[in-house]
C-alpha positions as CSV (number, residue, x, y, z in Angstrom):
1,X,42.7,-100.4,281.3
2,X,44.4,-97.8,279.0
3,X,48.0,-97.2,279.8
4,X,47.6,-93.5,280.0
5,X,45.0,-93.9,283.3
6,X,47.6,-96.7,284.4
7,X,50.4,-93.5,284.9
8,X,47.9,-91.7,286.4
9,X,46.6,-93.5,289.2
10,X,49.6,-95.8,290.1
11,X,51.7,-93.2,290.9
12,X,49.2,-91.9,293.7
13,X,48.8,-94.8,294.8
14,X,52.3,-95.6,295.3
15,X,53.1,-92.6,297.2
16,X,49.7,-92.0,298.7
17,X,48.0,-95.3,299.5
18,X,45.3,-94.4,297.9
19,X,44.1,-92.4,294.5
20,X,41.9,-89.1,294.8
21,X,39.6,-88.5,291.0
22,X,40.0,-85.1,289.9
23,X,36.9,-83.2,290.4
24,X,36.1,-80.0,289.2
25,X,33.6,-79.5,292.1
26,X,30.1,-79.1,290.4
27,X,26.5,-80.8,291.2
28,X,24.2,-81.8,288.4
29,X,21.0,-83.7,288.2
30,X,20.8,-85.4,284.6
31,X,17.3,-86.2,285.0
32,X,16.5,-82.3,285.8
33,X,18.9,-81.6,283.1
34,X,17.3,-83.8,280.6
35,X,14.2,-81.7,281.5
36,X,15.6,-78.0,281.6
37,X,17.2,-79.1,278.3
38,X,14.3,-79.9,276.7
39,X,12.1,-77.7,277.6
40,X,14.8,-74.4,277.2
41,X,16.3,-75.9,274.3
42,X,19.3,-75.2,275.6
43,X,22.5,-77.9,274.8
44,X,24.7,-78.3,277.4
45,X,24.8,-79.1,281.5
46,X,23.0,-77.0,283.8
47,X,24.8,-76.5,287.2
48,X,23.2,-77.2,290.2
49,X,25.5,-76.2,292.7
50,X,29.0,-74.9,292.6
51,X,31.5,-76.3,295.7
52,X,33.8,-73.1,297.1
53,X,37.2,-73.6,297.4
54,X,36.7,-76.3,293.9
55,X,38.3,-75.3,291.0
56,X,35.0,-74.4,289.4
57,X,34.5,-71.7,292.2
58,X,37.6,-70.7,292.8
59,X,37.8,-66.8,291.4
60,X,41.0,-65.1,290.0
61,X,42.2,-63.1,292.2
């Protein structure tokens, strides 16, 4: 396990009991993206759905 991930999660999980992955709250589908990808020609990850109040749909204010 690489040290860096090892100062990451231990410290969580000393003060929290448990260790919460960052998430940047987004749904995708890589078989539907494999498809869109194709046939759009497209490079990159379609976004199926957006959580609110996830960093990824959080707006400026």
């Amino acid at each position: 396990m690489p040290v860096d991930t090892v100062m990451r999660v231990v410290p969580q999980l000393i003060s929290e009991g448990r260790y919460t992955r960052p998430s940047l709250g987004v749904e995708s589908d890589d078989d539907i993206n494999d498809r869109l990808k194709r046939a759009s020609g497209i490079e990159g990850m379609f976004v199926l759905r957006v959580d609110p109040g996830s960093p990824a749909g959080d707006r400026p204010g």
